[in-house]
Legacy VTK file of the C-alpha trace (Angstrom):
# vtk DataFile Version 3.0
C-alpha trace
ASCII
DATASET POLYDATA
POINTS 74 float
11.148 22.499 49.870
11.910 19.068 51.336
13.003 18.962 54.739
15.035 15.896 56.137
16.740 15.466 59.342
19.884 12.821 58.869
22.404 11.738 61.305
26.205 11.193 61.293
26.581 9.018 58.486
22.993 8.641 57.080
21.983 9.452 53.899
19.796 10.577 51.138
19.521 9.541 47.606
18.824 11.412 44.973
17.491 9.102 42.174
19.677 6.392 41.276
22.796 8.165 41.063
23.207 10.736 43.778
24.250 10.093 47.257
24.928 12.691 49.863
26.093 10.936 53.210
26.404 13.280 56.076
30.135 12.310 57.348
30.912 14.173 60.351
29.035 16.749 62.550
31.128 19.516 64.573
29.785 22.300 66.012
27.433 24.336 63.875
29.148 22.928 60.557
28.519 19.619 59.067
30.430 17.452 56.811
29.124 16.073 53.475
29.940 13.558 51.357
28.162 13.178 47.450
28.620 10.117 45.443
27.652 11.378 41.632
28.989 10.737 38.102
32.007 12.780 37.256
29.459 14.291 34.115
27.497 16.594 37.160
28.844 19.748 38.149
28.936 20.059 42.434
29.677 23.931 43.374
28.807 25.545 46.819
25.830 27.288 46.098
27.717 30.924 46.519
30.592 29.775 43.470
27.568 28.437 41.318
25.915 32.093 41.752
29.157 33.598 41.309
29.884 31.499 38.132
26.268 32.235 36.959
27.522 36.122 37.011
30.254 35.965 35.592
28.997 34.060 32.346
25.794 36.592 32.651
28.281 39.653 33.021
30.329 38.296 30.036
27.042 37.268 27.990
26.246 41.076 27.959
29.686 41.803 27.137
29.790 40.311 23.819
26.087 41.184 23.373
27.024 45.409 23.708
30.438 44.690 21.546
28.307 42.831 18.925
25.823 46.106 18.457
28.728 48.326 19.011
30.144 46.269 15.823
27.340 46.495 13.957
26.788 49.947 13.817
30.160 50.363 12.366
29.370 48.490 9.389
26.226 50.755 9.043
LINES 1 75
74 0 1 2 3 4 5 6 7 8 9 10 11 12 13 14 15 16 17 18 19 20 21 22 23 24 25 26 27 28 29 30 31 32 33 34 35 36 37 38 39 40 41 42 43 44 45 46 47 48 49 50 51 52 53 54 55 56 57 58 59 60 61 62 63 64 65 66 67 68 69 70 71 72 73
C-alpha cells in the first residue's frame, strides 16, 4: 500500500483522469473531493462491499432456482 500525507487542499492524481483534492480537515474527519469521468463508479468502500453482497447473495439466488428448475424438467 501507498502511503501519502496531503494537506488542506493538496492533491493526488491518479493517472490522467483521477483527482482526489483533500478540501477541508475537521477534527478526526477529512473532506474529499474526486475529479473523475462520470463512466467510474465512486462508492464508500462499506456501500461497494455492501453492493458486492447483494449482487453475490442474488447471483446464488438465481444459481439454486436454476438447479431447482432443472430438476423439474428431469
Amino acid at each position: 500500500m501507498l502511503v501519502l500525507t496531503r494537506k488542506k487542499n493538496e492533491s493526488i492524481q491518479l493517472g490522467e483522469d483521477i483527482e482526489i483534492k483533500v478540501l477541508a480537515i475537521e477534527g478526526d474527519q477529512i473532506k474529499l473531493g474526486i475529479d473523475a469521468p462520470k463512466a467510474i463508479d465512486i462508492y464508500r468502500k462499506e456501500i461497494y462491499v455492501d453492493i458486492k453482497d447483494q449482487n453475490n447473495e442474488a447471483m446464488n439466488i438465481s444459481t439454486d432456482l436454476l438447479h431447482l428448475l432443472s430438476q423439474d424438467k428431469e
